[in-house]
PDB file of N, CA, C and O in Angstrom:
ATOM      1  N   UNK A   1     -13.467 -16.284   1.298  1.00  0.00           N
ATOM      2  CA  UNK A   1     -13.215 -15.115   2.127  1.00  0.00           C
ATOM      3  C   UNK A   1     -11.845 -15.201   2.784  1.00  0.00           C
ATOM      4  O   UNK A   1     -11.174 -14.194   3.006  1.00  0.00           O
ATOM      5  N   UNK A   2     -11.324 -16.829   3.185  1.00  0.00           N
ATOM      6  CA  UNK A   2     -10.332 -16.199   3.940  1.00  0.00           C
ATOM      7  C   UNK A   2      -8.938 -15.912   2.674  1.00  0.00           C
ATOM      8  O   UNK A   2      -7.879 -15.296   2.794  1.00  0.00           O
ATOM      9  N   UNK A   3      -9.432 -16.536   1.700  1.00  0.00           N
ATOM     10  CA  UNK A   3      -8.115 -15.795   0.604  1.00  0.00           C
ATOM     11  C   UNK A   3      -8.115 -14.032   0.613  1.00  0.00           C
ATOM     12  O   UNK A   3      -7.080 -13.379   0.744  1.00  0.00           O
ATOM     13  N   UNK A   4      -9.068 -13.611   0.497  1.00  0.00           N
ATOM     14  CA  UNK A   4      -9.026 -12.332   0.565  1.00  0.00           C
ATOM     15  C   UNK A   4      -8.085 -11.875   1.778  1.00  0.00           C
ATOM     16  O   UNK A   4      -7.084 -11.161   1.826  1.00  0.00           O
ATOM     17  N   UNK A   5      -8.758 -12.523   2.658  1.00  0.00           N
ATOM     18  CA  UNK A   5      -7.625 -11.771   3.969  1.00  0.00           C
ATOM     19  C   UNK A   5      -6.387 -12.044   3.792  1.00  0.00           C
ATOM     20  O   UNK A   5      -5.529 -11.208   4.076  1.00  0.00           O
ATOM     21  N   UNK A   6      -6.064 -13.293   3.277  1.00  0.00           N
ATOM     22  CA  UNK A   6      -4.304 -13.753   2.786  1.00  0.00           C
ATOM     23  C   UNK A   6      -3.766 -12.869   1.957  1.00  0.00           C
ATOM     24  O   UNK A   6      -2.560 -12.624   1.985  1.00  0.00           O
ATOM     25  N   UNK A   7      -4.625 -12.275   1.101  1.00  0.00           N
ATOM     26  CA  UNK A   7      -3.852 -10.959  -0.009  1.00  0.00           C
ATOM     27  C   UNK A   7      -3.789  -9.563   0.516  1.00  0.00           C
ATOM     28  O   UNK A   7      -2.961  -8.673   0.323  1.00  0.00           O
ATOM     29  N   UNK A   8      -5.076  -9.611   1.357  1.00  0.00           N
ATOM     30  CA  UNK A   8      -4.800  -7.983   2.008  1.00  0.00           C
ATOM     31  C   UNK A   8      -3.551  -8.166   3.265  1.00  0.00           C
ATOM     32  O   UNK A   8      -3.097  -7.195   3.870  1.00  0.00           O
ATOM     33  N   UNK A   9      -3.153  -9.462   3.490  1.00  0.00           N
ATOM     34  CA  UNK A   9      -2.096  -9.450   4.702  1.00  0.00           C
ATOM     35  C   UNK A   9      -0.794  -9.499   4.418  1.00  0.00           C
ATOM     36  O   UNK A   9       0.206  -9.221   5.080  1.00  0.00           O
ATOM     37  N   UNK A  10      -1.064 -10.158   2.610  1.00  0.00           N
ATOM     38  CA  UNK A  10       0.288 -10.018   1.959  1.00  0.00           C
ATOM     39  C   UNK A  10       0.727  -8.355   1.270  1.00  0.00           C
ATOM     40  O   UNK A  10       1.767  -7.696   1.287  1.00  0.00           O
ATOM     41  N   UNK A  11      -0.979  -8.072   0.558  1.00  0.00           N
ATOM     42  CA  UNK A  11      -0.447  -6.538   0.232  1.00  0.00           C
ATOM     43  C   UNK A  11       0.048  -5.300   1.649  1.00  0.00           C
ATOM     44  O   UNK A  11       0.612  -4.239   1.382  1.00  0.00           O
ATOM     45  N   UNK A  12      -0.244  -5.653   2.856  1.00  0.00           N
ATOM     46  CA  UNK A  12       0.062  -5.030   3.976  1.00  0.00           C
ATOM     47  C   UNK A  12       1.826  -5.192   4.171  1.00  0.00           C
ATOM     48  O   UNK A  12       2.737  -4.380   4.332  1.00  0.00           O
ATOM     49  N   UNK A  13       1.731  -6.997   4.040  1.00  0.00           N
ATOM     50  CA  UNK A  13       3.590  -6.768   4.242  1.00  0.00           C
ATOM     51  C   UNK A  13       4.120  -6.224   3.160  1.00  0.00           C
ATOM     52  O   UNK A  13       4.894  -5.298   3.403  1.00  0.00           O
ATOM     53  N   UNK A  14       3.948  -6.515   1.942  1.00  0.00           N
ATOM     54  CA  UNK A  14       4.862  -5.485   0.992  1.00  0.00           C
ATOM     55  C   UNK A  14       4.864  -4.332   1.080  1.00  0.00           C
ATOM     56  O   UNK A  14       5.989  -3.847   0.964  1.00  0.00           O
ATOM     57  N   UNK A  15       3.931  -3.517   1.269  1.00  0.00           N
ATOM     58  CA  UNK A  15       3.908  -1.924   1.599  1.00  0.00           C
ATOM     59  C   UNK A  15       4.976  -2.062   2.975  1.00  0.00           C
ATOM     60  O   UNK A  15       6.131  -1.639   3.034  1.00  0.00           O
ATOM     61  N   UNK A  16       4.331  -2.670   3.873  1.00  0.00           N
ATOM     62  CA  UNK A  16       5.307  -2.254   4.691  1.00  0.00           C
ATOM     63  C   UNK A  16       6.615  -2.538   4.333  1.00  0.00           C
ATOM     64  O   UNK A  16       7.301  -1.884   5.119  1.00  0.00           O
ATOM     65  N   UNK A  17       7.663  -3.425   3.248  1.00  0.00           N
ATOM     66  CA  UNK A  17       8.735  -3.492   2.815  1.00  0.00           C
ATOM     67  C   UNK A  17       9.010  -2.700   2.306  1.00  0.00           C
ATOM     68  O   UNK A  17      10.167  -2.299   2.434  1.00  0.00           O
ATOM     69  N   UNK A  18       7.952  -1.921   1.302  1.00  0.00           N
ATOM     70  CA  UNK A  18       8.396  -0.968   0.420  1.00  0.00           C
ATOM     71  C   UNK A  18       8.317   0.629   0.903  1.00  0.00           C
ATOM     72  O   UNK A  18       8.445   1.436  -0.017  1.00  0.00           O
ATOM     73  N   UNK A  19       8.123   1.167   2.222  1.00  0.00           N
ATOM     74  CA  UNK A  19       7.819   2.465   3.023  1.00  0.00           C
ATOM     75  C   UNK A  19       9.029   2.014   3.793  1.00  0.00           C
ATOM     76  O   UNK A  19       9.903   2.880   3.755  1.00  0.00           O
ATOM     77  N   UNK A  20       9.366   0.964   4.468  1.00  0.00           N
ATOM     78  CA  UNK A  20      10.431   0.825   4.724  1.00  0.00           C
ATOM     79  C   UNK A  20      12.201   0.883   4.498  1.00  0.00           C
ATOM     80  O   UNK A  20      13.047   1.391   5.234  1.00  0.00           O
ATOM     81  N   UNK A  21      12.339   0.273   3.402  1.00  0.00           N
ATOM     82  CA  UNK A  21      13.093   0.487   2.546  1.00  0.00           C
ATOM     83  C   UNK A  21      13.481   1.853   1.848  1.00  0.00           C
ATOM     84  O   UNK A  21      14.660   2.180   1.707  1.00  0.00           O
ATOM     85  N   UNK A  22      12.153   2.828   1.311  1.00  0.00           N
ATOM     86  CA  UNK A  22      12.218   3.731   1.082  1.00  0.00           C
ATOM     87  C   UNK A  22      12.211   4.948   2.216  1.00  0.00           C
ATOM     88  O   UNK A  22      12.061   6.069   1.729  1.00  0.00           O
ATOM     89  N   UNK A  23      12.280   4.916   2.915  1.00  0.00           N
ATOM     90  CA  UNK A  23      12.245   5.424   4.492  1.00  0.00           C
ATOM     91  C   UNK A  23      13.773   5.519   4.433  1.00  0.00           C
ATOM     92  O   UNK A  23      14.171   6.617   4.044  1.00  0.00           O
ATOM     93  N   UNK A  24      14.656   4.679   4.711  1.00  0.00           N
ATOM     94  CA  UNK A  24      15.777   4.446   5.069  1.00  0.00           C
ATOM     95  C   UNK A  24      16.741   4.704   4.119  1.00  0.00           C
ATOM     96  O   UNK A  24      17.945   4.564   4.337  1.00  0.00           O
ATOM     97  N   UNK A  25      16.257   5.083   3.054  1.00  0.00           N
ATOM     98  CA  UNK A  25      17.434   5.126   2.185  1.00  0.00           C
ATOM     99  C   UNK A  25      17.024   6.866   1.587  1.00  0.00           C
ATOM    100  O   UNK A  25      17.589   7.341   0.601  1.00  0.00           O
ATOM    101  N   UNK A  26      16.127   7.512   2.270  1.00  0.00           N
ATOM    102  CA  UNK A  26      15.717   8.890   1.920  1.00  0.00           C
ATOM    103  C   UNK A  26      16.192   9.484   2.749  1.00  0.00           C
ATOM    104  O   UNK A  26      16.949  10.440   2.580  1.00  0.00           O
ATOM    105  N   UNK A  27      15.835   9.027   3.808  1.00  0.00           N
ATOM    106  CA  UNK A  27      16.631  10.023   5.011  1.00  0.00           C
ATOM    107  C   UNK A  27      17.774   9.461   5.823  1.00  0.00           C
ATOM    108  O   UNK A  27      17.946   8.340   6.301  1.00  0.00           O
ATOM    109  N   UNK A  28      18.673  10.808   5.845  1.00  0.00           N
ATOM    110  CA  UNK A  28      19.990  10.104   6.267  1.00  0.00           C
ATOM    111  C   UNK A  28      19.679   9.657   7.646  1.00  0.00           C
ATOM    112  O   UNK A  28      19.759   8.443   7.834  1.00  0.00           O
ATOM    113  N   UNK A  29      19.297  10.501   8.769  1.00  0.00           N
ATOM    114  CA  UNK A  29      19.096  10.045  10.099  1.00  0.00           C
ATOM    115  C   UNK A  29      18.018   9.223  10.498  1.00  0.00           C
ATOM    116  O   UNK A  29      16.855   9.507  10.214  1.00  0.00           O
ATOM    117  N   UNK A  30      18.358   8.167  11.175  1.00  0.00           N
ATOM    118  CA  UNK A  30      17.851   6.674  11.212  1.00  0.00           C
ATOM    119  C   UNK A  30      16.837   7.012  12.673  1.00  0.00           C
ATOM    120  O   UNK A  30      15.961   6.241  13.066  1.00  0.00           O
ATOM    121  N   UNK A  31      17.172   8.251  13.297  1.00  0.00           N
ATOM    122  CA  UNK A  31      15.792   8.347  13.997  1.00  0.00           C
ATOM    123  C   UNK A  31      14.648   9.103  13.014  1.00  0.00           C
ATOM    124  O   UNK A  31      13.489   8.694  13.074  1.00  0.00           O
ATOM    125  N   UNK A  32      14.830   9.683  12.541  1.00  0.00           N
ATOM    126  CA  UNK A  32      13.955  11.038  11.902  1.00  0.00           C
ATOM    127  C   UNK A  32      13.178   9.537  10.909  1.00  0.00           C
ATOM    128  O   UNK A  32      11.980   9.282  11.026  1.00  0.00           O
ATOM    129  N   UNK A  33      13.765   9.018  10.336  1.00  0.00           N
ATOM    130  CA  UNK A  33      12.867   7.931   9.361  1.00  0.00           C
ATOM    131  C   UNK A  33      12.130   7.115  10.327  1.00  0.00           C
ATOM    132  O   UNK A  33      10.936   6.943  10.085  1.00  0.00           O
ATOM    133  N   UNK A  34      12.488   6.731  11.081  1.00  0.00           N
ATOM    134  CA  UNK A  34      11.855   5.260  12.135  1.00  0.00           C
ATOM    135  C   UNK A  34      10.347   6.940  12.731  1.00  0.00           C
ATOM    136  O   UNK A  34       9.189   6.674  13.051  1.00  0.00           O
ATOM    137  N   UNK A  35      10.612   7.612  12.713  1.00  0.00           N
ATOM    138  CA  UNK A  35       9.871   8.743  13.772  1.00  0.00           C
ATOM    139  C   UNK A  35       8.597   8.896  12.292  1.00  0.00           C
ATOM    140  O   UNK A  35       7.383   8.856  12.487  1.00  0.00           O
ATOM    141  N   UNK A  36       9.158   9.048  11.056  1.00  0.00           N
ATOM    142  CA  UNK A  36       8.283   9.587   9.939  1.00  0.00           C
ATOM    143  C   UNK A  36       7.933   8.294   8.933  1.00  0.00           C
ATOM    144  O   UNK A  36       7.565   8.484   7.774  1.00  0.00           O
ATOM    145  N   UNK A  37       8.087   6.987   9.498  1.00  0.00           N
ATOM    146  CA  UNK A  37       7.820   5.664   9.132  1.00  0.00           C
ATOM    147  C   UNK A  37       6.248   5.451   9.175  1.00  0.00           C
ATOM    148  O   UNK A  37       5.805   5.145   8.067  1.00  0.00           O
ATOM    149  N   UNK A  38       5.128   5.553  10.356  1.00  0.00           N
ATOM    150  CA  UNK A  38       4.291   5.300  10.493  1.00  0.00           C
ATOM    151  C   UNK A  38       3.069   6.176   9.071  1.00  0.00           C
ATOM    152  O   UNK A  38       2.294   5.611   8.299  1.00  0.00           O
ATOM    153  N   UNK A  39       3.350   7.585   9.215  1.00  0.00           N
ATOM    154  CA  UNK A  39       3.011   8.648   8.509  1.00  0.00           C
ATOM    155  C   UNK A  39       2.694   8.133   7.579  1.00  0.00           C
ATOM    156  O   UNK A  39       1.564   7.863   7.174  1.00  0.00           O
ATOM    157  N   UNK A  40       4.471   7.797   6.806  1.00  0.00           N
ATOM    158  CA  UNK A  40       4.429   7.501   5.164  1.00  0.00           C
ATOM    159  C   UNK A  40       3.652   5.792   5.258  1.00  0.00           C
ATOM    160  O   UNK A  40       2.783   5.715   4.390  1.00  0.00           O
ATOM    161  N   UNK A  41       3.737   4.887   5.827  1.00  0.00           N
ATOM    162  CA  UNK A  41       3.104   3.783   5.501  1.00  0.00           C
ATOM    163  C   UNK A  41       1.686   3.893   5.068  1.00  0.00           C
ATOM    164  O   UNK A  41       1.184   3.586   3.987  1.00  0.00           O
ATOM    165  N   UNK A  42       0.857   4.664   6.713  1.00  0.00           N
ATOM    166  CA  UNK A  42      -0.495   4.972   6.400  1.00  0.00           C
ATOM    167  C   UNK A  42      -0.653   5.786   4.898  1.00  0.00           C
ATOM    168  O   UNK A  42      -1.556   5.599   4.082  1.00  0.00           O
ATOM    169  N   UNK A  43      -0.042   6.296   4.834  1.00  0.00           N
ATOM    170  CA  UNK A  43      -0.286   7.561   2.814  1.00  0.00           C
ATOM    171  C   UNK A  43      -0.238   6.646   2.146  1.00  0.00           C
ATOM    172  O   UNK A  43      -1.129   6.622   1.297  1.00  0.00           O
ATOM    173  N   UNK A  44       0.584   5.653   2.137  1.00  0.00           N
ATOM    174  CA  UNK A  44       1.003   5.032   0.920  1.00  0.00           C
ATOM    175  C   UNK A  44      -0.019   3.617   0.931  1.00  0.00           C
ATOM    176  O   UNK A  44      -0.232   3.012  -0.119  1.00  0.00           O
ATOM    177  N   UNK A  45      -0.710   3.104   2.456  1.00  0.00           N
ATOM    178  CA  UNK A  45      -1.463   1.932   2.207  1.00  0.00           C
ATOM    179  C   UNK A  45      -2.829   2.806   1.508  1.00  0.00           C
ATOM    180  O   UNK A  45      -3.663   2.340   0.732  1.00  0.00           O
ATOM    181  N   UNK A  46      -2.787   3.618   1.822  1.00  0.00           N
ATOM    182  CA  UNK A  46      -4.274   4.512   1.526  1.00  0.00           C
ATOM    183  C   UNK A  46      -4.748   4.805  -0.067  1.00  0.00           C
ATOM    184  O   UNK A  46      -5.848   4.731  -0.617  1.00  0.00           O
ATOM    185  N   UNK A  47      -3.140   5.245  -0.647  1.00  0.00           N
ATOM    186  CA  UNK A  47      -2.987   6.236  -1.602  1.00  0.00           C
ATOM    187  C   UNK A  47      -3.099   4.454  -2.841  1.00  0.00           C
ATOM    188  O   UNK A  47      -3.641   4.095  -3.886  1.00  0.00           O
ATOM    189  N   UNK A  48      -2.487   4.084  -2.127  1.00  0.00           N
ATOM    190  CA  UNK A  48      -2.185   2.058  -2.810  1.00  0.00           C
ATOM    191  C   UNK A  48      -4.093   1.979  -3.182  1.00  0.00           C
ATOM    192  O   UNK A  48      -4.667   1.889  -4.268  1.00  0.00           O
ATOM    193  N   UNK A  49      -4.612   2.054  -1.872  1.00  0.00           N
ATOM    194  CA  UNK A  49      -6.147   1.464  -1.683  1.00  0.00           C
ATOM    195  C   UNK A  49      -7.064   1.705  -2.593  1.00  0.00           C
ATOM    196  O   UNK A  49      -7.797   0.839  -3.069  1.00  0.00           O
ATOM    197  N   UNK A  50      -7.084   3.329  -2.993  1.00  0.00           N
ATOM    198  CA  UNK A  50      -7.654   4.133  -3.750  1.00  0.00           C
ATOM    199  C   UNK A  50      -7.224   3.927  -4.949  1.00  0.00           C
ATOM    200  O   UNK A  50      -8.212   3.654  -5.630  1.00  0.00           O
ATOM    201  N   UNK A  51      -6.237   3.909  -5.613  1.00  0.00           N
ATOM    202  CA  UNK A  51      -5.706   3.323  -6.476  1.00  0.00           C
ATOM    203  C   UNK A  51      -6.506   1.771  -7.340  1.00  0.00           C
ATOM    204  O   UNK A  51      -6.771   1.764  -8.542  1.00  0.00           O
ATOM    205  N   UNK A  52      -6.703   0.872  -6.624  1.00  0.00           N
ATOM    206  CA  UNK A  52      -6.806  -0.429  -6.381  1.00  0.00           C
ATOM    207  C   UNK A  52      -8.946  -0.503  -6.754  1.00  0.00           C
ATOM    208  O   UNK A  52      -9.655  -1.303  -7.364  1.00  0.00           O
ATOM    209  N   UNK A  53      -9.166   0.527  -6.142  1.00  0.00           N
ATOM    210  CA  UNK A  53     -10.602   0.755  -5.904  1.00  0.00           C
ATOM    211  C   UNK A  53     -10.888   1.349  -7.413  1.00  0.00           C
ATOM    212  O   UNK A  53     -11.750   1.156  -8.270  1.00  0.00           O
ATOM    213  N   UNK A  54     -10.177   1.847  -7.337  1.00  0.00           N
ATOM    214  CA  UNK A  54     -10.465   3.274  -8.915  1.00  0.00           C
ATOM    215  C   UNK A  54     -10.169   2.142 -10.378  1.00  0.00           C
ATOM    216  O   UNK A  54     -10.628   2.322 -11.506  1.00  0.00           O
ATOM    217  N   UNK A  55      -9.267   0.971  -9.926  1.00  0.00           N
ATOM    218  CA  UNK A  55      -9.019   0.271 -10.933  1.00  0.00           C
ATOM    219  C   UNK A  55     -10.421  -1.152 -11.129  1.00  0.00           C
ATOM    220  O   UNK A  55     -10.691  -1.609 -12.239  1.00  0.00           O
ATOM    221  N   UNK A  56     -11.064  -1.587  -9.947  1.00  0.00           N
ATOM    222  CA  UNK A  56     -12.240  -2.095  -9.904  1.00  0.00           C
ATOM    223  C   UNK A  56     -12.822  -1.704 -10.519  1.00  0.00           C
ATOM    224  O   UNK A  56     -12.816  -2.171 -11.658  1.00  0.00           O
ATOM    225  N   UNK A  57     -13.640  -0.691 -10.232  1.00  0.00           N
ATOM    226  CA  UNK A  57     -14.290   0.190 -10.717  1.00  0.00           C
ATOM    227  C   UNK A  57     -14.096   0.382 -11.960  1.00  0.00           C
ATOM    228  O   UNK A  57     -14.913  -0.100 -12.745  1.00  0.00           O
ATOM    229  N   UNK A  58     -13.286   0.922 -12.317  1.00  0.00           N
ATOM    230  CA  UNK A  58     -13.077   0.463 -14.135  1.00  0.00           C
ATOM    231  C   UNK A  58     -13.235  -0.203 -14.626  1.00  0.00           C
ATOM    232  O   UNK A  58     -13.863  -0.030 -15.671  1.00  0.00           O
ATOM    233  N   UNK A  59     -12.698  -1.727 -14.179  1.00  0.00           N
ATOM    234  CA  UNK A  59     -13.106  -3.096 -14.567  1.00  0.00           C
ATOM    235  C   UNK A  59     -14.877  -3.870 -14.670  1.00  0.00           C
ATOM    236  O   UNK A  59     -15.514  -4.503 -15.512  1.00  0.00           O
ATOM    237  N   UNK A  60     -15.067  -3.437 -13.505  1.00  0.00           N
ATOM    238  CA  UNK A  60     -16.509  -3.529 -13.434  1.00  0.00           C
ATOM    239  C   UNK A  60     -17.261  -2.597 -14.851  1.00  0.00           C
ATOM    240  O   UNK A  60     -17.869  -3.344 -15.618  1.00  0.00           O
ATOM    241  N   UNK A  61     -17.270  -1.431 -15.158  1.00  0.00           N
ATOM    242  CA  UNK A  61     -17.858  -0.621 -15.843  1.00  0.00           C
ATOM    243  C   UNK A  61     -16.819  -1.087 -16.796  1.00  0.00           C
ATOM    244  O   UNK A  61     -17.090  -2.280 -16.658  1.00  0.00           O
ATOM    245  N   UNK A  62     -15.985  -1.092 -17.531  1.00  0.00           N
ATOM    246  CA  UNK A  62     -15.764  -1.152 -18.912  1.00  0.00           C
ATOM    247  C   UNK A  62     -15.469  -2.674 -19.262  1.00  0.00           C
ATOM    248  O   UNK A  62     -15.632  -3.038 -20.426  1.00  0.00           O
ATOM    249  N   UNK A  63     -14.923  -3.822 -18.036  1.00  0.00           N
ATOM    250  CA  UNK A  63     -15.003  -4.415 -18.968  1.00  0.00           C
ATOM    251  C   UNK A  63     -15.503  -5.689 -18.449  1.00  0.00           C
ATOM    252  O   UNK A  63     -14.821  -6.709 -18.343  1.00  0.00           O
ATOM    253  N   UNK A  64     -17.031  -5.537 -18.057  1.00  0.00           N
ATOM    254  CA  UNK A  64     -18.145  -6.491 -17.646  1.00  0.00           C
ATOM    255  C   UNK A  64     -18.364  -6.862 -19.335  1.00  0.00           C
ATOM    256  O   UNK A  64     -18.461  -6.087 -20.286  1.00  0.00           O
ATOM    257  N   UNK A  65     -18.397  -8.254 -19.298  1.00  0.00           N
ATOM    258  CA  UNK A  65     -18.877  -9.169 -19.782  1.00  0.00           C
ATOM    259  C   UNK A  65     -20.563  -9.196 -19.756  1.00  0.00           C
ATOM    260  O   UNK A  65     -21.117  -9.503 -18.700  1.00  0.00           O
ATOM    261  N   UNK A  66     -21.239  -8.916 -20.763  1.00  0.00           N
ATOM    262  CA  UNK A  66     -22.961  -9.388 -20.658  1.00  0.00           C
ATOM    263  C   UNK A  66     -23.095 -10.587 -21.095  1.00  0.00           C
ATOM    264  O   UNK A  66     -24.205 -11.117 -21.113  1.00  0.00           O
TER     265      UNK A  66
END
């Protein structure tokens, strides 16, 4: 169990590198991104999550081993 938490704390910092990064280099003004930073992180850990879930789920159903 606690590996699990080590990957969901590592997939947390990369999103946050990668909303970051992409934040700052989309919008020119460095308040308007830091202001629309929180927004896009939450979409993108979410949109990541679902993603991630939908691919389980596949795995489980197509390619369980009997």
């Amino acid at each position: 169990m606690n590996d699990l938490a080590f990957h969901i704390g590592l997939f947390l910092f990369s999103t946050l590198v990668i909303v970051a990064v992409s934040c700052m280099f989309t919008e020119a003004d460095d308040q308007k991104a830091v202001r629309l930073f929180p927004r896009r992180y939450l979409t993108f850990v979410v949109v990541t999550s679902v993603v991630v879930a939908v691919m389980l789920v596949a795995e489980h159903t197509f390619a369980a081993v009997s």
